[in-house]
VOGU-3710 file (C-alpha; in Angstrom, 3 decimals, decimal comma):
1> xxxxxxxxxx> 9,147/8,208/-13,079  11,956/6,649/-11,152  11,690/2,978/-11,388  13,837/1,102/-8,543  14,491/-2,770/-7,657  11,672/-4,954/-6,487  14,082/-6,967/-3,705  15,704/-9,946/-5,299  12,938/-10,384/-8,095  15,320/-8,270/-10,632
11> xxxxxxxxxx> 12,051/-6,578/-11,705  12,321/-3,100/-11,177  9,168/-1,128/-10,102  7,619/2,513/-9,961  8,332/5,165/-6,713  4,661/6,114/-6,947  2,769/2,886/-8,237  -1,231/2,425/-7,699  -3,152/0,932/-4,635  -6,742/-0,695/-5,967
21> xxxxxxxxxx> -8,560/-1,460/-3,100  -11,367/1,595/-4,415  -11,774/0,230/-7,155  -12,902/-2,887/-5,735  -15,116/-1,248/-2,733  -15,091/0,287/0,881  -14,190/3,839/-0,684  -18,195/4,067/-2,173  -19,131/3,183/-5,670  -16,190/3,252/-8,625
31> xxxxxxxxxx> -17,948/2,419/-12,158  -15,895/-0,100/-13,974  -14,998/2,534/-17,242  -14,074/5,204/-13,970  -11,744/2,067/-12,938  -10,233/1,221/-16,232  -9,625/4,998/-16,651  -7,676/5,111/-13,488  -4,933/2,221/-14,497  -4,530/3,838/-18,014
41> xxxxxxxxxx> -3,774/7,329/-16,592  -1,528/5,581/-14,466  0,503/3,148/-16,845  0,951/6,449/-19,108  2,260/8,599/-16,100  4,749/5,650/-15,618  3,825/3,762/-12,874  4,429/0,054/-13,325  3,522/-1,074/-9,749  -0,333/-2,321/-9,485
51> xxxxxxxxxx> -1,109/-3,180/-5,518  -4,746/-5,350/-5,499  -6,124/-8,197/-3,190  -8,089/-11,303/-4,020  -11,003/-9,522/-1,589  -11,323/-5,995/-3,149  -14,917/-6,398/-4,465  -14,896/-10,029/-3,636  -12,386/-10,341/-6,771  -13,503/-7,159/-8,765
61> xxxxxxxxxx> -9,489/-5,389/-8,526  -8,109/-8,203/-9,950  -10,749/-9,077/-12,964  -10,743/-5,267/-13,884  -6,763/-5,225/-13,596  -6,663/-8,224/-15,477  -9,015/-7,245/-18,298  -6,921/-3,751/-18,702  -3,512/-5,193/-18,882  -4,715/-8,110/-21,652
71> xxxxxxxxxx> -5,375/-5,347/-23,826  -1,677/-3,383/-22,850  0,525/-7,078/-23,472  3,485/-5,399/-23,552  2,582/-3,148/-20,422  5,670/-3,902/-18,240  3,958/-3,917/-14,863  4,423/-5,730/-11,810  0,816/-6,942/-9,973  1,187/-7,561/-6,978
81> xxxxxxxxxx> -2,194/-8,890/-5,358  -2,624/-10,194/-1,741  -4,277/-13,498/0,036  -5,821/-14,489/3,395  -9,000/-12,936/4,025  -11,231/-14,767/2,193  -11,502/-16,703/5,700  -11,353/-15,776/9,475  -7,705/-14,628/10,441  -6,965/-17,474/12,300
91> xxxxxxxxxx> -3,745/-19,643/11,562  -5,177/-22,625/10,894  -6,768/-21,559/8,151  -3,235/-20,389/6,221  -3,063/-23,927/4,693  -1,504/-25,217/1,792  -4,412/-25,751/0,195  -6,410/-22,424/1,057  -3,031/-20,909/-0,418  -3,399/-23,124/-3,502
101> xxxxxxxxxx> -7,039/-22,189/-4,067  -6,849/-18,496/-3,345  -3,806/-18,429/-5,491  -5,813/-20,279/-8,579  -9,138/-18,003/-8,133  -6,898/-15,050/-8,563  -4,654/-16,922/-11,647  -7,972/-16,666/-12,964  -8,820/-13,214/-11,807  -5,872/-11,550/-13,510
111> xxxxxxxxxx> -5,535/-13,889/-16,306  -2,052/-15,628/-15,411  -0,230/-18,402/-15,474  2,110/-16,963/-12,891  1,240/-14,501/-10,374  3,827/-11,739/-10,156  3,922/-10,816/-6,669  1,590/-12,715/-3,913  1,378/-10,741/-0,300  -0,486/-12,524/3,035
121> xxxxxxxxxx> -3,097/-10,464/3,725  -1,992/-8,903/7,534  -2,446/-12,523/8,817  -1,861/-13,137/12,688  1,817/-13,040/13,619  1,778/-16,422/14,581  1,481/-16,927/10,968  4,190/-14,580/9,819  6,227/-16,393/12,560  5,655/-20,260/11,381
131> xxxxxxxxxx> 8,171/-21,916/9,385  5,185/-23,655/8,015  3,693/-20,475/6,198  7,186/-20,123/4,105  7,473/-23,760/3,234  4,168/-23,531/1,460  4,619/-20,036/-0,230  8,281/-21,852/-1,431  6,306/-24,837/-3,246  4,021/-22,176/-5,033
141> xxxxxxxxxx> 6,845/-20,537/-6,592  8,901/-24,147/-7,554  5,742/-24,807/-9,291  5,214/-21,650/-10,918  2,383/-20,677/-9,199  3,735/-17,679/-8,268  6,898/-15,684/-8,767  8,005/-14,128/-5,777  5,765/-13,755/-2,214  5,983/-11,144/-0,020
151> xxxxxxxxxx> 3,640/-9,947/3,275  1,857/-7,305/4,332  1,659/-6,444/7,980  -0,138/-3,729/10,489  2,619/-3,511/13,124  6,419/-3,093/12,911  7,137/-6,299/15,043  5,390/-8,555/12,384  7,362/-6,594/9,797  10,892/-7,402/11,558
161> xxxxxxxxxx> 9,592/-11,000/11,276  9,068/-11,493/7,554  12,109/-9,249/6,730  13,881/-11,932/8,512  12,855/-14,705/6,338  15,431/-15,293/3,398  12,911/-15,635/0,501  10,437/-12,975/1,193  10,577/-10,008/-1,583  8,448/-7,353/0,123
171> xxxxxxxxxx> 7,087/-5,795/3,203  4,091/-4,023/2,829  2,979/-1,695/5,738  1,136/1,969/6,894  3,774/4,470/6,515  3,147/7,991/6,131  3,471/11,665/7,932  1,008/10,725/10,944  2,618/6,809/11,041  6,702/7,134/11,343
181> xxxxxxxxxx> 7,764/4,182/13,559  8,280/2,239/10,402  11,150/4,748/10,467  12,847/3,524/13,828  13,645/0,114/12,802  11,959/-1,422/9,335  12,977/0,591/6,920  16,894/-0,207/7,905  16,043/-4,039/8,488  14,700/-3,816/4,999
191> xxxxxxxxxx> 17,467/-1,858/3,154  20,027/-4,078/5,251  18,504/-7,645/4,105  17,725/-6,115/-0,155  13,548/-6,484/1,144  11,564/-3,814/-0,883  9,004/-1,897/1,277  5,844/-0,627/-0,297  4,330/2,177/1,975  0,366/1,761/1,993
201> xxxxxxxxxx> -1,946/4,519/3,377  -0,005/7,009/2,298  -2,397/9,809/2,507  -3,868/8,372/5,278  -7,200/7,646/3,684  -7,099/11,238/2,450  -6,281/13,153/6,007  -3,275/13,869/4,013  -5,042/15,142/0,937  -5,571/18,636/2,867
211> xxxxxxxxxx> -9,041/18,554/1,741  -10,819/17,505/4,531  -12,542/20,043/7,528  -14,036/18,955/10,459  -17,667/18,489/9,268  -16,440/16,703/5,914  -19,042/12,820/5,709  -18,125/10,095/3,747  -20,604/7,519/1,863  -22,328/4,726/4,611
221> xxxxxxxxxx> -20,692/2,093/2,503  -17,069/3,948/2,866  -14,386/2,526/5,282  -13,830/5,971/6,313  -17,494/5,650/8,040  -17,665/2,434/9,575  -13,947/1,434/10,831  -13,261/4,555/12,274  -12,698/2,748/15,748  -12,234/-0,644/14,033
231> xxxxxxxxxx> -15,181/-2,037/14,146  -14,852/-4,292/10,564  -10,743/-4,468/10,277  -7,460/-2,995/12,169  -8,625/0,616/13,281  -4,805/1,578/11,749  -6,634/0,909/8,339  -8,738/3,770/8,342  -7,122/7,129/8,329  -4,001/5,584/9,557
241> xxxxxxxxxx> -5,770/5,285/13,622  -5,365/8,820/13,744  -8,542/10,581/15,470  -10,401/12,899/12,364  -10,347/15,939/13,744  -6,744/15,771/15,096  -5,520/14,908/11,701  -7,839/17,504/9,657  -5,699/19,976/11,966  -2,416/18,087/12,080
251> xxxxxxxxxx> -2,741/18,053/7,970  -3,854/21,690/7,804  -0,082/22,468/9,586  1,650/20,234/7,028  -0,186/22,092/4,146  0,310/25,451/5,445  4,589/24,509/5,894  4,628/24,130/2,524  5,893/26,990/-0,142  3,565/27,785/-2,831
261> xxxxxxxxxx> 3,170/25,520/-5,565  3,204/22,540/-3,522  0,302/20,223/-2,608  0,094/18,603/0,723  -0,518/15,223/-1,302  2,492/15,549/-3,809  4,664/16,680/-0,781  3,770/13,786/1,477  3,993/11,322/-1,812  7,242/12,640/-2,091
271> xxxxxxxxxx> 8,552/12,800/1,336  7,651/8,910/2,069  9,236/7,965/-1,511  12,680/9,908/-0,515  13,423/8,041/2,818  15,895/5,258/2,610  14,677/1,824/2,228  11,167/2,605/0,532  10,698/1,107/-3,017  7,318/1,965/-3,743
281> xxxxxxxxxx> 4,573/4,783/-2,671  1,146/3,240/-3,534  -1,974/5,788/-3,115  -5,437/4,943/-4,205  -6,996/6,603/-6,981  -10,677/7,249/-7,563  -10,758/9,118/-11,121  -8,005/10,150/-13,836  -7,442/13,164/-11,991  -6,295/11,427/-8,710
291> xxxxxxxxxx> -3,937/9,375/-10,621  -2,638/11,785/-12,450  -1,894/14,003/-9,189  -0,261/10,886/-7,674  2,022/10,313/-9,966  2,824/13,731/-10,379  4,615/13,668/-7,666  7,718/11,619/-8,393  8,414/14,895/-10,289  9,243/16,457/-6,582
301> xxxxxxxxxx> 12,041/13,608/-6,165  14,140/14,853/-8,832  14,281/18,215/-7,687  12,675/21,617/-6,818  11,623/20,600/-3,731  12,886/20,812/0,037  12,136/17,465/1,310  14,873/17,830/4,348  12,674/21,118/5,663  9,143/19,388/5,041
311> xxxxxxxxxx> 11,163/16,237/7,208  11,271/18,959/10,051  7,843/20,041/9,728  6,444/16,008/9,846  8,943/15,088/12,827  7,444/18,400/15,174  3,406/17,458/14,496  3,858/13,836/15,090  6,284/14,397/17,998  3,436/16,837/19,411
321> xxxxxxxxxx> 0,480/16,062/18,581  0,257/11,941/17,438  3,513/10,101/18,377  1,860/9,384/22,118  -1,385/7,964/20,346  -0,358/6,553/17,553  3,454/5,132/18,427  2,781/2,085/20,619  0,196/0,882/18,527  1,837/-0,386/15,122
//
């Protein structure tokens, strides 16, 4: 697994590392042991990236993350969790003091002293945009609090704003085949100013996985059934704001570009870990085999794969069929 620098931090993290917000909730029911299983199979494929939030299962992410790595203590990974939603996203409420308490309850969460890597949560842009937010995130990490901050965004424009700010590490946002104007302008801000991107939604809440039809449900108490038009968070959350059935068919021309041997997901893993300026690819998992198959993929990086001809492919079915939805959006 290729392990590359986390911005300034001199930690050094995994291409493919592991999003947790299933096994907190929104993706239907994950059993804690199914859970546990998940970050073991990862840490042993290599990945030393763990992406959670202090709201996946109100808390749940982080305790379960926490309880598996106090059992590994020599596990090398980065955690990096996220804060801001545990109120209304409204800037007044991105106080010192909310940042102090979420930052304590998920201390606790994880087990810490020192929280590795802290994200905002896709707050307003007025927030990414106030000095204010950055002079509090400074004091947590003079007092050890946390280590290094970083933010997580839905649109480009807020991501040009915190890669601007000289002490943020990271910039997490939706990048993937059916979600390339990250491509236009972030990902060369990012490499330019030494900011590591993490690309979320990389399967587009499993468009990408090649597995879907038409007709294919998902659980009542999965995202993927109640925020298809954004009804309880950014629409851009859910299956990347792409329309279902015009990403089933959009994914079934990916899948068929591809030679034999090659899975739509490890391709697209791949393809979004190879372009300049990415540090880390971080795909859910729901079970061992998931993770497995996720990680997998950073085996297509070194080789054995055509990632400039599957670059083609991507460029023509966004260009046709999603770029005029999908580009002024994010």
């Amino acid at each position: 697994m290729q392990q590359r620098p986390l911005g300034r931090t001199g930690r050094d993290v995994s291409a493919i590392g592991l999003g947790t917000w299933q096994l907190g909730a929104d993706w239907g029911a994950v059993s804690e042991e199914d859970a546990t299983a998940v970050l073991a199979a990862s840490a042993d494929q290599g990945v030393t990236l763990f992406d959670t939030a202090d709201v996946y299962g109100d808390g749940r992410s982080e305790s379960i993350i926490g309880h598996f790595l106090a059992g590994r203590p020599d596990h090398g990974i980065t955690v990096a969790t996220k804060m801001g939603r545990r109120l209304a996203q409204e800037p007044e409420n991105y106080s010192p003091e909310n940042f102090r308490a979420w930052t304590d309850r998920s201390r606790r969460n994880l087990g810490v002293e020192t929280l590795d890597l802290v994200q905002l949560h896709c707050p307003p842009s007025a927030v990414i945009e106030a000095d204010e937010t950055y002079d509090a995130l400074d004091a947590l990490v003079a007092d050890g609090t946390i280590a290094a901050y970083g933010v997580s965004v839905e649109t480009t424009a807020q991501a040009l704003a915190a890669i601007a700010r000289p002490n943020v590490t990271n910039v997490q946002i939706i990048f993937n085949p059916f979600r390339l104007k990250p491509l236009d302008e972030v990902l060369p801000a990012a490499s330019a100013a030494g900011v590591a991107i993490f690309a979320r939604v990389p399967l587009a809440s499993g468009l990408l996985s090649g597995k879907y039809t038409a007709s294919t449900t998902f659980a009542e108490n999965d995202h993927r059934t109640y925020n298809r038009q954004g009804e309880a968070f950014d629409r851009g959350e859910t299956f990347s704001g792409v329309d279902f059935s015009i990403g089933v068919d959009a994914a079934n021309e990916l899948a068929a570009a591809l030679p034999d041997g090659v899975a739509l997901p490890a391709a697209t893993l791949a393809w979004i870990a190879s372009q300049r300026g990415v540090t880390s690819v971080i795909p859910g998992a729901r079970n061992v085999r998931q993770a497995v198959s996720n990680a997998d993929a950073a085996a297509l990086l070194d080789g054995g794969f055509d990632v400039d001809a599957f670059d083609r492919v991507v460029r023509e079915v966004y260009d046709r069929d999603l770029r005029e939805a999908i580009h002024p959006q994010w």
